[in-house]
TIVEX-660433 format. One line per 5 residues: number of its first residue (from 0); their letters; for each residue z, y, x of N, C-alpha, C, CB. Coordinates in pm, whole numbers. Each point is the difference from the previous one (the first is absolute). Glycine has a CB too. Example, Ala and Ser with C-alpha at 12.3 -4.5 7.8 and 13.67 -1.06 7.14 Angstrom:
BEGIN
0 = as = 780,-569,1319,0,119,-89,0,120,90,125,-117,-189; -197,222,154,6,119,82,73,109,-77,-215,-63,118
//
This chain:
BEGIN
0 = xxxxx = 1210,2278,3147,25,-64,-129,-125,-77,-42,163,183,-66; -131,-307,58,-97,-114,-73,-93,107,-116,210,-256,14; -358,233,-30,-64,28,-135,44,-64,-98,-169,43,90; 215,17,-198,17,-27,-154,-93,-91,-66,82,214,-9; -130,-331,-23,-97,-10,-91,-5,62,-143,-6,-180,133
5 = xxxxx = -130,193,-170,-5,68,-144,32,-103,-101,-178,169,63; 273,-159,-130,62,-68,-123,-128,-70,-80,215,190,-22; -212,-312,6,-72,-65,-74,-27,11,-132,56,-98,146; -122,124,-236,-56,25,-131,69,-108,-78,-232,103,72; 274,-104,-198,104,-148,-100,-49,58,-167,313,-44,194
10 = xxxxx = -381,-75,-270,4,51,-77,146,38,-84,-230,-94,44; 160,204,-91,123,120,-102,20,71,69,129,-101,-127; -166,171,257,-38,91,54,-110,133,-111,47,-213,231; -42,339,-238,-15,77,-51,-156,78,25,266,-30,-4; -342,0,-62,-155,45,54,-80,-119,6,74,191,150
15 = xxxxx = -239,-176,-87,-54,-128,-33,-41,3,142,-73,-24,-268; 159,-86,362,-13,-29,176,-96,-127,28,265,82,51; -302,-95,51,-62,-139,72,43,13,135,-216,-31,-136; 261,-129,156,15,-5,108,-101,-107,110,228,88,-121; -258,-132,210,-87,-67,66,49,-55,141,-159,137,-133
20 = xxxxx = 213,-279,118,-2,-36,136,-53,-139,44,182,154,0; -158,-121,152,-77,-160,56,71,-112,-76,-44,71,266; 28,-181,-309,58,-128,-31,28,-72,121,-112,-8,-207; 221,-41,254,62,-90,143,-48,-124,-38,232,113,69; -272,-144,-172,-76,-145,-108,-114,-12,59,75,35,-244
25 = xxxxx = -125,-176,216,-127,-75,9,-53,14,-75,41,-123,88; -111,155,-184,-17,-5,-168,-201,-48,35,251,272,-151; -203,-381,28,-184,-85,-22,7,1,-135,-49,-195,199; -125,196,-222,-6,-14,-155,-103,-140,10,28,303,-108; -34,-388,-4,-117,-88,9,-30,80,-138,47,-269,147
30 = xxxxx = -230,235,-171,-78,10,-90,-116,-80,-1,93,188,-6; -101,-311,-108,-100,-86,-4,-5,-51,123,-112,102,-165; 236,-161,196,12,-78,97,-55,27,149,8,-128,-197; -24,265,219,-5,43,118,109,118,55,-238,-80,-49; 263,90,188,118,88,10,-80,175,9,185,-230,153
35 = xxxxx = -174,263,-293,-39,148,6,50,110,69,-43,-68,-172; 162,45,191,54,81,121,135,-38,70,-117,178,-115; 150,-146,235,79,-67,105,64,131,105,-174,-250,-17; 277,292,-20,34,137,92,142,7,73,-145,129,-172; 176,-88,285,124,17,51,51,172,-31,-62,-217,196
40 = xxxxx = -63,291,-205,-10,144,-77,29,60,-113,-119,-31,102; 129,-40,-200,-11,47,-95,77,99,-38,-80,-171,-23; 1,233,-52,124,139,-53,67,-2,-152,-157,172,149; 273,-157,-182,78,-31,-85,17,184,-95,127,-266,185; -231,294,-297,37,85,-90,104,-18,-65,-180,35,-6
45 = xxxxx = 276,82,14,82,-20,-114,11,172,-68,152,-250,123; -150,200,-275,-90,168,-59,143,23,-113,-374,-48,-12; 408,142,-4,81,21,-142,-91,-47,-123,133,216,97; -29,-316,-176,-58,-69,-146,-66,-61,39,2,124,-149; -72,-228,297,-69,-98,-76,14,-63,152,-176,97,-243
50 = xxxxx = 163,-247,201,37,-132,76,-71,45,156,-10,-210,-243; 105,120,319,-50,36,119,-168,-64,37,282,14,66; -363,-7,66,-106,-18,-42,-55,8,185,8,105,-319; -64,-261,363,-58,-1,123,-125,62,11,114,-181,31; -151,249,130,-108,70,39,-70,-84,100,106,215,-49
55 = xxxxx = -219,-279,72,-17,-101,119,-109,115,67,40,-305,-111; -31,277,252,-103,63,69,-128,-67,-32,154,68,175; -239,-13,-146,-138,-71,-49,-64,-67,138,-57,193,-211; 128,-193,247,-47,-122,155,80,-86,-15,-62,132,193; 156,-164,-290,81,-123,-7,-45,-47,-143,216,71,162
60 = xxxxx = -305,-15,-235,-97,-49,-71,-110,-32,-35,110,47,0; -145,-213,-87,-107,-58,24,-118,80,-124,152,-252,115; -196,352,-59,-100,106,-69,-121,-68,-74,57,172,190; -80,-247,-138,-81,-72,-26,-42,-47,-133,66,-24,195; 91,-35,-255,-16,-13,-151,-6,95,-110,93,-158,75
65 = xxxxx = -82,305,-45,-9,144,-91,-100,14,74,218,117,-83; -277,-47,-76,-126,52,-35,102,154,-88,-224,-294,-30; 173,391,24,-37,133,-33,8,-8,-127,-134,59,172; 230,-38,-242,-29,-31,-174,-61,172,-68,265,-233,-34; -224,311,113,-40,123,-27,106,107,-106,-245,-137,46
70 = xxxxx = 357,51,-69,103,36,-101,82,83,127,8,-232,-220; 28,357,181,104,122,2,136,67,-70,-200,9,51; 284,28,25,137,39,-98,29,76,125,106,-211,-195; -13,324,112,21,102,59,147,1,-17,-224,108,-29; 312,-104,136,106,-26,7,69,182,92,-67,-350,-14
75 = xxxxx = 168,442,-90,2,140,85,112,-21,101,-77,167,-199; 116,-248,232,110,-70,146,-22,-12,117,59,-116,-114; -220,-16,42,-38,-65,172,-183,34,-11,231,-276,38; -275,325,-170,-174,51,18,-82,-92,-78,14,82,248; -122,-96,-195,-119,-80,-65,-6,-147,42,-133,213,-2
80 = xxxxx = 156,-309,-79,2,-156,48,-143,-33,-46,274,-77,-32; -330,5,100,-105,-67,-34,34,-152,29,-152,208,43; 63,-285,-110,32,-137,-55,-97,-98,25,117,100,-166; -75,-220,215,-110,-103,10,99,-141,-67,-168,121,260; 18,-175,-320,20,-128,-43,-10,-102,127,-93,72,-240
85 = xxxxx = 155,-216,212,-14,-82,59,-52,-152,-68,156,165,125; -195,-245,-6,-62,-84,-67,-8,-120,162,-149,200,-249; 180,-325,186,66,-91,142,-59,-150,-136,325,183,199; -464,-249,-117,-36,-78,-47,-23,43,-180,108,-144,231; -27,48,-314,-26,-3,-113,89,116,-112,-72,-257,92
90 = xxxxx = 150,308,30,103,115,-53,10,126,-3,80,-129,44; -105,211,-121,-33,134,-7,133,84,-60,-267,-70,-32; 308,192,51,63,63,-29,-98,147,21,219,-182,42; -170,222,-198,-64,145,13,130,119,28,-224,-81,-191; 159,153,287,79,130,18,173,-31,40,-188,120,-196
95 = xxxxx = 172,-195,285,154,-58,39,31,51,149,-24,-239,-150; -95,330,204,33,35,133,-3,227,-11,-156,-331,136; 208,314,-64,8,202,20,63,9,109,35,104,-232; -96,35,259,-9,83,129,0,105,-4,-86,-115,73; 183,216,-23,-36,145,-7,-29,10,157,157,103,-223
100 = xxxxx = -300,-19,163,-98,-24,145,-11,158,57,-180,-233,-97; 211,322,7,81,148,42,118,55,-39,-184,47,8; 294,-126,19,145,2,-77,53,175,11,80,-302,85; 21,315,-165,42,167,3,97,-33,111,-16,120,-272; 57,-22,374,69,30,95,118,-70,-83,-118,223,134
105 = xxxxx = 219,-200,-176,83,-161,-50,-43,-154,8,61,155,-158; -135,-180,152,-48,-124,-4,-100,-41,118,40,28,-244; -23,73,336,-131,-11,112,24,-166,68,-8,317,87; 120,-318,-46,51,-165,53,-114,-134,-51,295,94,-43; -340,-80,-103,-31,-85,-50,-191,-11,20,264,29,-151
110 = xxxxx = -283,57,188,-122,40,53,-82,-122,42,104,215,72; -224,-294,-52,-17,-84,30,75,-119,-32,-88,146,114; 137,-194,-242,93,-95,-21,-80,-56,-144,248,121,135; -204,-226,-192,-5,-43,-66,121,-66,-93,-192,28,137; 198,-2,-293,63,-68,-69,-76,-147,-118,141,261,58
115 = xxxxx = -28,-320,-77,-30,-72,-88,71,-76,-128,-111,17,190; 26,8,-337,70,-31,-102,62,-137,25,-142,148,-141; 308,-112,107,54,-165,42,-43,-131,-84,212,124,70; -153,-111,-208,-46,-86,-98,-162,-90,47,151,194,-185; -248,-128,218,-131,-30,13,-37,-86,99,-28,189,-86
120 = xxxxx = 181,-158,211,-25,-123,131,14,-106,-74,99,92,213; -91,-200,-73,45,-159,-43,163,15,43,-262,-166,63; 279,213,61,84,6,49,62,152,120,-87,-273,-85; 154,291,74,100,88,80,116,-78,127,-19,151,-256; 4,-108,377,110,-62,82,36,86,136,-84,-239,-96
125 = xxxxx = 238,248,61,57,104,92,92,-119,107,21,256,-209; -129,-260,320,47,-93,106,-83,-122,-24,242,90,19; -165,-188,-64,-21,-121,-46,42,-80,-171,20,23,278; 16,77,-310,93,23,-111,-82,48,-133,191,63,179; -188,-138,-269,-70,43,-145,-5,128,-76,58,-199,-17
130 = xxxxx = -81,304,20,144,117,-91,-81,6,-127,123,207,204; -95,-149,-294,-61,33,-135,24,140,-65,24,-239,-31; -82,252,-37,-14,130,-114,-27,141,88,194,-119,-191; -98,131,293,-64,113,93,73,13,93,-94,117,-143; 52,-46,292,102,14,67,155,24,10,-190,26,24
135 = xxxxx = 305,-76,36,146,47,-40,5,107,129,134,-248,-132; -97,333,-1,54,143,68,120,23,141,-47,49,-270; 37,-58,365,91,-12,80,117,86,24,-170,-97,60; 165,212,-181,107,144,-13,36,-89,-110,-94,285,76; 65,-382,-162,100,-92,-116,81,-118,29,-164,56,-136
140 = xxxxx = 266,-18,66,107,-83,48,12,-85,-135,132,172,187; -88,-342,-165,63,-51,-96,121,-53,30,-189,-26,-84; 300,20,27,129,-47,35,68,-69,-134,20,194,194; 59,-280,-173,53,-96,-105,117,-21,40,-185,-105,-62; 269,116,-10,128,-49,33,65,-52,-88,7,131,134
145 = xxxxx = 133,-219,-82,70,-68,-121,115,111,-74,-30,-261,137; 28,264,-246,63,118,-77,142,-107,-98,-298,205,-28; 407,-155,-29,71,-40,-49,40,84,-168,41,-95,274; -155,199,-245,-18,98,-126,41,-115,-123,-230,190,105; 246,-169,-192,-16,-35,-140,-120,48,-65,227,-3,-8
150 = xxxxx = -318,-38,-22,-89,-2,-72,-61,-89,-82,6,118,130; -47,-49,-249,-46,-61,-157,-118,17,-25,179,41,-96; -275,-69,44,-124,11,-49,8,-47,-145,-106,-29,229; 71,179,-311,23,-56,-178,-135,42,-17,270,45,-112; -325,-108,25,-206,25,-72,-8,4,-131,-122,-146,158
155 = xxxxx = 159,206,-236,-15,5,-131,149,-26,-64,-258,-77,22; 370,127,60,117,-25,-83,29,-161,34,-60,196,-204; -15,-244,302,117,-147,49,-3,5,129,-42,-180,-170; 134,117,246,85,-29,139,-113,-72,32,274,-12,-26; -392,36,155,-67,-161,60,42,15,89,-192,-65,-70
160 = xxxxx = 245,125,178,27,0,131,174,35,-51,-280,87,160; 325,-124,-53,173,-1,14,29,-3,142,53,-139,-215; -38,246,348,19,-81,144,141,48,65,-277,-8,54; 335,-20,65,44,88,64,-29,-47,144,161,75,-182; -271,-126,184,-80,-69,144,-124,80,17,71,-259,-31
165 = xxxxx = -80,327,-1,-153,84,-1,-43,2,112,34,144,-154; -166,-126,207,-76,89,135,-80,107,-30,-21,-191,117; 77,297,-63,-67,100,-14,-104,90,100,186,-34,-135; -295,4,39,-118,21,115,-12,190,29,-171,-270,-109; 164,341,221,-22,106,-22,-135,-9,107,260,105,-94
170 = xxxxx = -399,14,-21,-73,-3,107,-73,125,-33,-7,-256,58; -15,303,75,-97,158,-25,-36,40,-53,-42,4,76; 74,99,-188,-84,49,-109,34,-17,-145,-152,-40,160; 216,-107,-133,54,-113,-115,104,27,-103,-45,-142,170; 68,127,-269,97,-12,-71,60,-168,52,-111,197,-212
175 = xxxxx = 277,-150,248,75,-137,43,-53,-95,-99,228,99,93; -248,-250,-46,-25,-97,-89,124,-107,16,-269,47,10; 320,-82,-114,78,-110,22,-6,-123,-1,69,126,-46; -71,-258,112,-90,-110,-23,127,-81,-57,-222,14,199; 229,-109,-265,116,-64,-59,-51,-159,7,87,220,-170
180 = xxxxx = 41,-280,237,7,-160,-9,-20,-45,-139,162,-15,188; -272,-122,-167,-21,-56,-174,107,-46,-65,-204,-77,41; 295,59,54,111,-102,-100,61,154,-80,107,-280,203; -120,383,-174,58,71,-48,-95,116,-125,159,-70,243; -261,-16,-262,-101,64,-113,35,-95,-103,-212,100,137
185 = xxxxx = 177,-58,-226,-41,-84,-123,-160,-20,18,200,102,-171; -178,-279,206,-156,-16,43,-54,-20,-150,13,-128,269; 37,44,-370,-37,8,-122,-83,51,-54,141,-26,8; -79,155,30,-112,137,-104,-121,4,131,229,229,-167; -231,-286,288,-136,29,7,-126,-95,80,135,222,-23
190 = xxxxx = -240,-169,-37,-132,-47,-27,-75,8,147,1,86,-268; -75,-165,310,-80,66,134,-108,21,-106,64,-128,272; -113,235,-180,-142,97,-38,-93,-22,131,133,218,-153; -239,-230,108,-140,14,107,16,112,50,-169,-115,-108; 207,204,129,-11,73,39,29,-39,159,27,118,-233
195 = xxxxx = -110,-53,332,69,44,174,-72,116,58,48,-249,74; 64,288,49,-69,72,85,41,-24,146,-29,157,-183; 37,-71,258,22,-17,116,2,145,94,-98,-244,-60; 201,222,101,73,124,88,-47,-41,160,250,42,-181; -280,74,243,5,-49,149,104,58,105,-237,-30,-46
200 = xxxxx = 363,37,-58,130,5,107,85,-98,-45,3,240,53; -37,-308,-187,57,-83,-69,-47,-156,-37,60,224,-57; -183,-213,43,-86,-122,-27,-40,-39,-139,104,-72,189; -120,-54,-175,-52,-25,-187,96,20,-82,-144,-175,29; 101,208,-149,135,6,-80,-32,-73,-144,89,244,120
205 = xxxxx = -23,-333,-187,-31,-34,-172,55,40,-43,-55,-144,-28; 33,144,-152,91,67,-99,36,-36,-116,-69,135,89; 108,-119,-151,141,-68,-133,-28,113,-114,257,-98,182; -278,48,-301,31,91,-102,162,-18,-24,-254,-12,-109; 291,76,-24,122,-37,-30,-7,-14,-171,115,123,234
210 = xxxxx = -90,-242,-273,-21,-35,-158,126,-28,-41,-224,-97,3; 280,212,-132,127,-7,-71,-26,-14,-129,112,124,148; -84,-169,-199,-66,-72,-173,-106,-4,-5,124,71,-135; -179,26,93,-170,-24,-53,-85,115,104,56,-62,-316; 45,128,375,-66,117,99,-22,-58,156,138,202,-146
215 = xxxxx = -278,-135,157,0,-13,164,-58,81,51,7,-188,10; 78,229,128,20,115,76,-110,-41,136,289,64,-97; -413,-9,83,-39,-95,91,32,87,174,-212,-133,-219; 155,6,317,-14,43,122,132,98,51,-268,-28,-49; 356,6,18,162,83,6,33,-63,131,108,22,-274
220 = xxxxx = -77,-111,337,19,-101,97,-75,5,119,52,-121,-172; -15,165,303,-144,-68,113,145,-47,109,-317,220,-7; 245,-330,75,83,-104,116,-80,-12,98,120,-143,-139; -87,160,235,-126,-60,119,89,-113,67,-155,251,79; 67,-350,-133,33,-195,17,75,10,141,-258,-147,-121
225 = xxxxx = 123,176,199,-62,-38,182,-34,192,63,-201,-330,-72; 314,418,64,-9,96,56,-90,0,132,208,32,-121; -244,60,164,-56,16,162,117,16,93,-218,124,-67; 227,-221,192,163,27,90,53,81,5,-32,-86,111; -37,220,-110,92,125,35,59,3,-120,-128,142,164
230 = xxxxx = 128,-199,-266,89,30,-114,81,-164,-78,-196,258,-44; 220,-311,113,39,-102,-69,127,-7,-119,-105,-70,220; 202,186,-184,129,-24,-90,-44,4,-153,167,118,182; -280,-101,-268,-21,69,-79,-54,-114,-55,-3,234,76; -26,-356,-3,-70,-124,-31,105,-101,-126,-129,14,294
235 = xxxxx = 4,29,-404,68,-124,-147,70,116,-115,114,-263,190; -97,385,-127,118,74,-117,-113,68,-95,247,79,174; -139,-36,-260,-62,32,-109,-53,185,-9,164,-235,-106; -224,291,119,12,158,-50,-50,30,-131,-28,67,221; 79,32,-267,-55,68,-118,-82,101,-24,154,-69,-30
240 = xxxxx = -224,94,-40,-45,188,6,59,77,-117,-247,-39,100; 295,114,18,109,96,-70,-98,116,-78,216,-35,208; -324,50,-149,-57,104,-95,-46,-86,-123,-83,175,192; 37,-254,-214,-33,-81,-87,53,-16,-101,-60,-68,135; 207,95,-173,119,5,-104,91,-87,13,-125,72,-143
245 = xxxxx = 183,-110,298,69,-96,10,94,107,50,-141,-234,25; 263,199,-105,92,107,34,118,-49,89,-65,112,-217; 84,-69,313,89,-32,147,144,118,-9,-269,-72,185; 335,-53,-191,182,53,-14,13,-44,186,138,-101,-344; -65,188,452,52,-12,122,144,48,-36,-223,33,150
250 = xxxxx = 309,-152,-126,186,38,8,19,74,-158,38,81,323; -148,-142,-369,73,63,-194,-102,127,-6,340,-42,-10; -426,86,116,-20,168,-56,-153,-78,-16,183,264,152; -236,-189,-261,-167,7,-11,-83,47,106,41,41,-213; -155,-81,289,-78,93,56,-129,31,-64,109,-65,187
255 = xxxxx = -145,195,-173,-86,52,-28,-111,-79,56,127,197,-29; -284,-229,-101,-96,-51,100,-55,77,16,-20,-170,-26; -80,144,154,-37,71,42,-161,5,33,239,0,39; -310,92,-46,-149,43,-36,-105,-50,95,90,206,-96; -136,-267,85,-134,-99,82,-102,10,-48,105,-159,53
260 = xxxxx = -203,120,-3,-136,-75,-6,-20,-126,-101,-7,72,244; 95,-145,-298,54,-130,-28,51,40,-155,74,-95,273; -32,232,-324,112,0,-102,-63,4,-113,162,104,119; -123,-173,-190,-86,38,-166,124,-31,-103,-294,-103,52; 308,87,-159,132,-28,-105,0,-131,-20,-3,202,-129
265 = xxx = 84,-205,83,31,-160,-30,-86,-85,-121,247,78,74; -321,-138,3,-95,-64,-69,67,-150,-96,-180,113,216; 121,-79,-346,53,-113,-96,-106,-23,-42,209,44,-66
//
């Protein structure tokens, strides 16, 4: 009988797990315009509660630009990280590099490795390919499909959304999102907002308040224009946030929203 593999770790799994494997990826970082690191190795953390997170061997990194900042954190998972700044010509970053240089038997894999704060690169690239915000989890799934649901979106006691064309995005972890064709919003009531961010299973995204007489609901709205390929169906529609106080009727019934990172009351 074939060996079993051991079941892979997902968050909402019960306890606090890490898991650690090779990346089949190319993964490069530039910093101040030099390539700070370049690996066919790399090792791919993935920890309960918090974003996934590359390990580079330190022979596929250019050491050269960290210096020793002398800053410490004690982490009871993976042990003692110690930290170096970097600095590439005219560009410095403090405390953007760590290493657990005696990891706890969980985390031994990472031993000789190096991480790095993403935000602080110039750039991130898995292959040849741009990615952003942080590695995509390869146990996460996104899927979209065309739905014929009925669904409403009311914000304060009025109708802005009306569909029965919806796509409904389901993705790991996620509360379903529904994205809705514009012809089928009331573009009227809404406002673009400065606001953006950017997903890296999804891509850039902008956002829309929603203004009904004298009230405005801000940042209620996000669309991603120019999705990333793996997700194109989702490109131009409208979503809402349901935790936000946008209240979502499916086939006539209410759904419950649901509790995020994102939810606050309905702002007037």
């Amino acid at each position: 009988m074939a060996k079993q593999e051991p079941r892979v770790p997902v968050h909402g799994d019960p306890g606090h797990w890490i898991h650690i494997s090779e990346s089949p990826r190319t993964v490069r970082i530039v910093f101040g315009g030099k390539t700070l690191a370049d690996s066919k190795h790399v090792k791919l953390l993935r920890e309960d509660g918090i974003l996934p997170v590359y390990y580079f061997p330190a022979s596929d990194v250019l050491t050269d630009l960290m210096v020793p900042s002398g800053k410490k954190t004690e982490c009871p998972y993976k042990g003692e990280a110690s930290y170096w700044s970097l600095k590439a010509g005219n560009k410095t970053a403090d405390n953007a590099a760590w290493s657990y240089i005696n990891p706890l038997p969980e985390a031994s894999e990472l031993k000789s490795h190096f991480a790095f704060e993403w935000k602080k690169m110039d750039a991130w690239y898995e292959e040849d390919e741009e990615v952003f915000v942080h590695p995509r989890d390869p146990y996460k799934r996104v899927d979209v499909m065309p739905s014929k649901r009925h669904v409403r979106i009311v914000i304060d006691g009025q109708t802005v959304a009306d569909t029965r064309r919806p796509r409904l995005l389901f993705e790991t972890n996620h509360p379903v999102r529904y994205y809705i064709p514009q012809e089928d919003v009331r573009m009227d009531f809404l406002v673009p907002s400065a606001a953006q961010s950017r997903c890296p299973y999804k891509g850039p995204a902008s956002y829309w308040s929603v203004k009904i007489g004298d009230q405005v609901f801000e940042d209620m709205i996000w669309s991603y224009k120019e999705p990333i390929p793996e997700c194109p169906k989702i490109k131009g529609l409208l979503c809402f946030f349901h935790e936000r106080g946008a209240e979502i009727y499916v086939d006539g019934e209410k759904i419950p929203p649901p509790k995020t990172k994102w939810a606050r009351e309905l702002n007037k």
